[in-house]
C-alpha positions as CSV (number, residue, x, y, z in Angstrom):
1,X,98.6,59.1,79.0
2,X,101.1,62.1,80.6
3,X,101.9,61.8,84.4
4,X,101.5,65.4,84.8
5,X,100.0,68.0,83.0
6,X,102.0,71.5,83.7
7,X,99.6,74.6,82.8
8,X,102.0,77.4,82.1
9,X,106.2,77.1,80.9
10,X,107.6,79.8,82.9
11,X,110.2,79.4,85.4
12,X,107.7,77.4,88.0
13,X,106.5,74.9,85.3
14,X,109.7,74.6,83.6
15,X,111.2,73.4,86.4
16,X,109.0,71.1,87.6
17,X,108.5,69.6,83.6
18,X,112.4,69.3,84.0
19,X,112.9,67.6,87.5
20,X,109.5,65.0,86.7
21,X,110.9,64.1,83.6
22,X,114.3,63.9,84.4
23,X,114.0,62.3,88.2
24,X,110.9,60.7,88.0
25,X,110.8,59.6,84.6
26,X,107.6,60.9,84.2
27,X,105.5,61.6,81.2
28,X,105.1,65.8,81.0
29,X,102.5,67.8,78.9
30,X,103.8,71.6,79.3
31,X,101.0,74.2,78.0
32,X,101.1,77.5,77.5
33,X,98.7,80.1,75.9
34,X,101.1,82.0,74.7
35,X,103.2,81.5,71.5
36,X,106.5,81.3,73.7
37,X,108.1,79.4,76.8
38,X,110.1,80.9,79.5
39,X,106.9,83.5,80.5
40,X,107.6,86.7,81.8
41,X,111.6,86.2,81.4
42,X,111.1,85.4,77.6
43,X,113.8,87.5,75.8
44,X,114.5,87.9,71.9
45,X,116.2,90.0,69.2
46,X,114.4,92.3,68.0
47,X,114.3,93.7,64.6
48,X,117.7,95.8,65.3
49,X,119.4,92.6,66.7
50,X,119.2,93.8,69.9
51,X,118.4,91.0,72.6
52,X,115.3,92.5,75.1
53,X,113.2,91.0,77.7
54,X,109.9,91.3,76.2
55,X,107.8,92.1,79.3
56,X,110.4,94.5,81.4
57,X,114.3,93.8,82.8
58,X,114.5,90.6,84.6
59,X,118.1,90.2,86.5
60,X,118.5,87.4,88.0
61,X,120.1,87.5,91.7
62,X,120.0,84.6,94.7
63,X,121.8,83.7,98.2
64,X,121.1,80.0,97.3
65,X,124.0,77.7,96.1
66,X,121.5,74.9,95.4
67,X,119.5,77.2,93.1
68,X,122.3,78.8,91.2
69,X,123.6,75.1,90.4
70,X,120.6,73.9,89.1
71,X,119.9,76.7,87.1
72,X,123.8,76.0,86.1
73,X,123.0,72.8,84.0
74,X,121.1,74.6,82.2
75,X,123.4,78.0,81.1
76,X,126.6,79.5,81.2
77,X,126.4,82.8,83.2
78,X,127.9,86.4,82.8
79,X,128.5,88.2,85.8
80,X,126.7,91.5,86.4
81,X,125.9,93.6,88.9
82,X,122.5,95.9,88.8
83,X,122.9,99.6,89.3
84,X,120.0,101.9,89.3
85,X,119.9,105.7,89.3
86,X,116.8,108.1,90.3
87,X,116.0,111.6,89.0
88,X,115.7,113.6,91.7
89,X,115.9,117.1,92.3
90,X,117.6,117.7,89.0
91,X,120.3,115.0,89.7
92,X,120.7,111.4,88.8
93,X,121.4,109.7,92.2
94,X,121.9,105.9,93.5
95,X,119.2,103.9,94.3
96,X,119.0,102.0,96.9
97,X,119.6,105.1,99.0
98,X,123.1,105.6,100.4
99,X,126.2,107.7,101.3
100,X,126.5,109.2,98.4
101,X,123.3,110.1,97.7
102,X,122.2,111.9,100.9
103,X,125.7,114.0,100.5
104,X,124.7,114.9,97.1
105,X,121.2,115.7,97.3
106,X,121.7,117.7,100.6
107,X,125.7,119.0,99.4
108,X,126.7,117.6,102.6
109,X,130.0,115.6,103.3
110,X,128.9,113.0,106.0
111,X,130.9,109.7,106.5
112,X,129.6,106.3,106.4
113,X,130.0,106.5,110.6
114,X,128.3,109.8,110.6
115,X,125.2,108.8,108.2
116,X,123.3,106.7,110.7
117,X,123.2,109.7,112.8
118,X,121.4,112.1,110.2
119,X,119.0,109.4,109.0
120,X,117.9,108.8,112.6
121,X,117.4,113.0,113.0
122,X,115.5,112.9,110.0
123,X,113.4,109.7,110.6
124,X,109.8,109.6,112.6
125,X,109.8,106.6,114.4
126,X,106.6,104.6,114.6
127,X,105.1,102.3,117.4
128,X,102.6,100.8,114.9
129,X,104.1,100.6,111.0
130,X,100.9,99.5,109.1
131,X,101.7,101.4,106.1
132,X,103.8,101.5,103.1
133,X,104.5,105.4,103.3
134,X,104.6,104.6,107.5
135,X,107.6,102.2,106.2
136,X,109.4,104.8,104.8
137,X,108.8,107.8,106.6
138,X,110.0,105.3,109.9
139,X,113.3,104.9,108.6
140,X,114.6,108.1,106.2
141,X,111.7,111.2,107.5
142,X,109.3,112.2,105.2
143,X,111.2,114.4,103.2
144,X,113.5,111.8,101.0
145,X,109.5,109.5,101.3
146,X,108.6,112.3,98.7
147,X,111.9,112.4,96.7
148,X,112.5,109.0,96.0
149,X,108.5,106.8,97.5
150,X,105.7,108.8,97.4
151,X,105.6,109.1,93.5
152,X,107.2,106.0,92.3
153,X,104.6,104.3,94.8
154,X,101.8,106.1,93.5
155,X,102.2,105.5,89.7
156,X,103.5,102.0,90.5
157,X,100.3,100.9,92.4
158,X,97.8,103.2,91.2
159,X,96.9,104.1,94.8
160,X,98.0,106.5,97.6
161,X,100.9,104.4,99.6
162,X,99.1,105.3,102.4
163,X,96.4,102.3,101.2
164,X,98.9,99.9,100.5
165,X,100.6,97.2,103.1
166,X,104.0,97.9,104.4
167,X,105.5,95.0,102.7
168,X,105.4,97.1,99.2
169,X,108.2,99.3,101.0
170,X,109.9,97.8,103.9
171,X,112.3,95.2,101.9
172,X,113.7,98.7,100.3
173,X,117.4,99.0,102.1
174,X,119.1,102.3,103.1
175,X,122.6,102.1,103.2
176,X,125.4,103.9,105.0
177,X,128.3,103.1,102.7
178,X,129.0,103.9,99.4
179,X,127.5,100.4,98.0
180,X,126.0,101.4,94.6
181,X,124.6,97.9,93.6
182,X,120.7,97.3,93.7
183,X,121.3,93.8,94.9
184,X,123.4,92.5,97.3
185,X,123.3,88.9,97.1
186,X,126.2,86.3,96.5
187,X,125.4,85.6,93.0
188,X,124.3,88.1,90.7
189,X,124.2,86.8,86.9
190,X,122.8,86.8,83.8
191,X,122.3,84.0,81.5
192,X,124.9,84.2,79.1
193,X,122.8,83.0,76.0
194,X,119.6,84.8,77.3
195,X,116.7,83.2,79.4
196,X,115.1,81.7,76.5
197,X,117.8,79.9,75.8
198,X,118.1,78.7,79.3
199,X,114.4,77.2,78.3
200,X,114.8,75.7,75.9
201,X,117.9,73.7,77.6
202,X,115.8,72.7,80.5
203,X,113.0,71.9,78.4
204,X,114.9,69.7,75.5
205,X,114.1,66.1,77.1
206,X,112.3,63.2,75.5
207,X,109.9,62.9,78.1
208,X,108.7,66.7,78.4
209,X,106.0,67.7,74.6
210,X,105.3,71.3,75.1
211,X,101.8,72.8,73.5
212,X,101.9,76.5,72.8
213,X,99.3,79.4,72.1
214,X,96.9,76.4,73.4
215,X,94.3,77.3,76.8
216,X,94.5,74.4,78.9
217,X,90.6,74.0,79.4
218,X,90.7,73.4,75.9
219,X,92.5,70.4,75.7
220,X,91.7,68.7,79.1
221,X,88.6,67.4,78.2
222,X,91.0,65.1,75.5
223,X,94.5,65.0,77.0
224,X,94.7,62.1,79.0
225,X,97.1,62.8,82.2
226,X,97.0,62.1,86.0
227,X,97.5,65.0,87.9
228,X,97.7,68.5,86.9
229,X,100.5,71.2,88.0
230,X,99.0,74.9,87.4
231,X,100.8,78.0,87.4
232,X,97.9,80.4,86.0
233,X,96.2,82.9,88.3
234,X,94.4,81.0,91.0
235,X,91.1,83.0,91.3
236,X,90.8,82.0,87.3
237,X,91.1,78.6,87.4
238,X,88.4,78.6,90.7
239,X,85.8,80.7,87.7
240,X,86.4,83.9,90.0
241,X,84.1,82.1,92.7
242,X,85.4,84.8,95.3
243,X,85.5,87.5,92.6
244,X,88.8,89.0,90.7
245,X,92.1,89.0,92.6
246,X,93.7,92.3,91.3
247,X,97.1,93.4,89.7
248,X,99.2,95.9,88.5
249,X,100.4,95.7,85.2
250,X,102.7,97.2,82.9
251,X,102.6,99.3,79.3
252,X,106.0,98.5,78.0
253,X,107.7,101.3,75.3
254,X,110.7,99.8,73.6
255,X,112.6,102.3,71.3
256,X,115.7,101.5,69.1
257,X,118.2,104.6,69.3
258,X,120.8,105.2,66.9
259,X,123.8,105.5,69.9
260,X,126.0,102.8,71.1
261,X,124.2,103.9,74.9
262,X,121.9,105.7,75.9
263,X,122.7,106.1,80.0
264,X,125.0,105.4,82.1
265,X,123.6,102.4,84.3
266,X,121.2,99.5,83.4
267,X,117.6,101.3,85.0
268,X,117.2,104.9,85.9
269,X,113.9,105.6,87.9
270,X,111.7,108.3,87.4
271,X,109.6,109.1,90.5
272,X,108.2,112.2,90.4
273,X,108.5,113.0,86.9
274,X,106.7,111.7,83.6
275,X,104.4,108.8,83.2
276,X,105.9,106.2,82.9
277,X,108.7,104.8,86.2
278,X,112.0,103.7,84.9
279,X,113.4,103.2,81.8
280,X,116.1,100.4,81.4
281,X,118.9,99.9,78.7
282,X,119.1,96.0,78.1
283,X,123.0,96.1,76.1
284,X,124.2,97.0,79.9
285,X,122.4,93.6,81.3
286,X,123.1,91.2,78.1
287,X,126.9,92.4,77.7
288,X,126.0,92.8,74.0
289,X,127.6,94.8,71.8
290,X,126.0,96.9,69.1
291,X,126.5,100.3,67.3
292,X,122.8,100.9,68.2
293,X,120.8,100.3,71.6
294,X,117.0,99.8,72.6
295,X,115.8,101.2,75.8
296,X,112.2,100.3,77.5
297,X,110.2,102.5,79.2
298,X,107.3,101.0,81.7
299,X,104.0,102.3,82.4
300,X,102.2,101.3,85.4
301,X,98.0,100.4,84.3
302,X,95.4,98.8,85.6
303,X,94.7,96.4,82.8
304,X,97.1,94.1,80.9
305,X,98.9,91.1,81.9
306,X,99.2,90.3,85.7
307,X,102.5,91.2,87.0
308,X,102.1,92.3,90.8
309,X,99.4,91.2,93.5
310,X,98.0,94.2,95.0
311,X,99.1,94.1,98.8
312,X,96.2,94.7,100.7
313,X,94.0,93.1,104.0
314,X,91.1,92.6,101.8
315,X,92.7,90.7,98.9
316,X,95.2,88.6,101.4
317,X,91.9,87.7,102.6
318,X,89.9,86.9,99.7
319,X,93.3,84.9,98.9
320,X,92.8,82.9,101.8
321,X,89.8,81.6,100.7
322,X,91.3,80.7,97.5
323,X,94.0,79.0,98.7
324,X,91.5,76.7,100.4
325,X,90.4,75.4,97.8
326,X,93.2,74.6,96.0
327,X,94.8,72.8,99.1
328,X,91.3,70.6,99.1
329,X,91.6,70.4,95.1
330,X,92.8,66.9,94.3
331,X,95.2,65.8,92.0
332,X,96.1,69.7,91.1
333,X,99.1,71.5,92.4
334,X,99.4,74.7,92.6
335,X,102.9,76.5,92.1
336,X,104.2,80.2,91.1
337,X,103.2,83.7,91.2
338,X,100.3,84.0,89.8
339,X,98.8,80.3,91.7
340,X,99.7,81.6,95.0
341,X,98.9,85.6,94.7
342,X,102.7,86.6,95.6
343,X,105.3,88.7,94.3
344,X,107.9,86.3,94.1
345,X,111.8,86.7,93.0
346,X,112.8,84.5,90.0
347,X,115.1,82.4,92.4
348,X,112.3,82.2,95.1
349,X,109.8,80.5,92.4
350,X,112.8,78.0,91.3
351,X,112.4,77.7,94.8
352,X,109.0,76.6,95.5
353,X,108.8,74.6,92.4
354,X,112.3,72.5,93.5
355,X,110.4,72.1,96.8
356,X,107.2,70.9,95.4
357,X,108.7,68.3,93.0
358,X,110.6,67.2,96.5
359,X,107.1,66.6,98.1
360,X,106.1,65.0,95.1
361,X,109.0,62.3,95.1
362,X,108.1,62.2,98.5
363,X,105.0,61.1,98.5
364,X,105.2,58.9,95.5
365,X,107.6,56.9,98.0
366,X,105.2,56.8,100.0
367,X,102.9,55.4,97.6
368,X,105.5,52.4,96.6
369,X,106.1,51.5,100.2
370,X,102.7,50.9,100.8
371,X,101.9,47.1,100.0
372,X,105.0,46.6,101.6
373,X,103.9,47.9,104.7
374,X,100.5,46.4,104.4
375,X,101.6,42.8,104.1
376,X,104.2,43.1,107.2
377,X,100.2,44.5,109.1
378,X,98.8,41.3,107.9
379,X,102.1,39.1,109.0
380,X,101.3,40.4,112.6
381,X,98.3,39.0,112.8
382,X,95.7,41.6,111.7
383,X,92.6,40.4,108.7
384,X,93.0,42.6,105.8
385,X,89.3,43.8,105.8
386,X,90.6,45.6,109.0
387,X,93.5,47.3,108.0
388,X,91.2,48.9,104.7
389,X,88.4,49.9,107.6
390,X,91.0,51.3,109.5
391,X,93.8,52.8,106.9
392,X,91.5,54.7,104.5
């Protein structure tokens, strides 16, 4: 008999499997339908020795002490700090956009003090921003919307950004210094060893069996186990009863090149140009060195994998009415991207999952204090049969 069945070994049920088995001392199945752990951070060498992140760059960044030393038990860490570059207008520029990009683009020489003044003259201030293109254009005019947004947005999503919510947009900064790093936060690091590795660290533990390239619904039907911990796709595991929640996904082109680099930063981004939107050189996040170098290129589809929630009223709203039911689904929990239809950073699903395990160990204190607390009820006075009529 397991405690817990955990549907899904990516960074959500990984981290649960590892805090259950480790705190609790609890019994953990961890399945997976795919032939690997780790999900979408799963990395590997591939036939050139090259180490790549199988489904698209994943860099991992957070503000959070508390996540960065968990995640510490489990890896050493190289520093490294993301830069991107766009094609624009001929040029490769910085991304996020800053000082140095609006003086290129525009051959101006503003200062950092002088910036804040051209992006207001430029910007069209909105009273209602409903939009993501009303995000932009708010901020930066619509101008450097069609340099650096409109396109990127448009293969990204499939859709006009007019039809998507402001949230796919506003969390994009503009800066007024010459800050060139894509994040910003306090600790910005890669696993030293690569994610899998990480994995298979947090996974190695006596009470934690892991089933691969096995479907859950499969297996439940002979698995013994309490309670369940899913991190699949939530409108899946309710049969669709609402209909499909929709994604994006993504075409990944890998190519091996016979060059020690190919560019000059870790992701350049292609916005009005080509097919596909950015094309990232892994050897500058690994640290690795190699004569040769593989580069990925993604294509935005509607089909494939799900990788991004489409931000819309309609599907928060048919959302809602899944979420319903899994907060009225007993003995399941549901945790992670895909279970709760948002686009989450890796550190904010290490997050929710640390959170969830809390509220477990919570409540299975609960759970232990209970006869206590029943016998002192009986002490005072009161017949047993009435504290069951009453308490349940």
């Amino acid at each position: 008999m397991f405690d817990f069945m955990i549907v899904g070994a990516g960074f959500a049920g990984s981290v649960l499997a590892e805090r259950l088995a480790s705190q609790d001392d609890a019994k953990v199945l961890v399945v997976d339908k795919r032939p690997h752990i780790a999900g979408n951070a799963y990395d590997h060498y591939d036939d050139a020795g090259i180490l790549v992140h199988k489904y698209g760059p994943h860099i991992f960044h957070c503000n959070a002490p508390h996540i960065y030393e968990y995640l510490s038990q489990f890896t050493q860490w190289r520093s490294y700090e993301h830069r991107v570059l766009a094609s624009v207008d001929g040029q490769l520029v910085p991304i996020p956009i800053n000082l140095d990009t609006i003086n290129r683009l525009y051959g101006l020489s503003l200062t950092a003090f002088e910036l804040p003044d051209f992006l207001a003259s430029i910007a069209e201030p909105m009273e209602n921003v409903r939009t993501a293109e009303d995000a932009v254009v708010s901020k930066v005019g619509r101008d450097l919307y069609r340099k650096f947004f409109k396109g990127y947005t448009t293969k990204q999503w499939g859709v006009d950004p007019t039809e998507l919510d402001a949230s796919v947009t506003a969390r994009i900064p503009t800066r007024t210094n010459r800050d060139d790093r894509y994040f910003t936060d306090t600790y910005q690091v890669m696993p030293r060893h690569g994610y899998t590795r990480m994995f298979e660290r947090m996974l190695d533990h006596p009470n934690i069996h892991v089933l691969l390239n096995t479907d859950y619904r499969e297996i439940t039907p002979f698995v013994p186990y309490r309670e369940m911990i899913y991190t699949g796709p939530v409108d899946a595991f309710f049969n669709e009863r609402f209909g499909k929640l929709p994604y994006r996904s993504l075409r990944f082109g890998f190519e091996t090149l016979d060059r020690s680099q190919y560019q000059t930063v870790g992701t350049v981004n292609f916005p009005n140009d080509y097919e596909f939107t950015r094309v990232t050189e892994f050897k500058h996040l690994t640290g690795q060195t190699h004569e040769r170098t593989t580069i990925v290129r993604e294509y935005p589809c509607a089909d494939g994998d799900p990788y991004y929630p489409v931000p819309n009223a309609d599907n928060a709203e048919r959302y809602k009415r899944y979420q319903a039911l899994a907060e009225n689904t007993p003995d399941v929990h549901f945790a992670g991207r895909l279970a709760t239809y948002k686009y989450y950073n890796m550190d904010q699903v290490v997050a929710q999952a640390l959170t969830l395990h809390r509220r477990l160990q919570s409540r299975k204190r609960i759970d232990a204090a209970m006869p206590a607390r029943l016998s002192v009820i009986s002490g005072a006075g009161l017949r047993p049969s009435a504290v069951s009529e009453t308490g349940d």
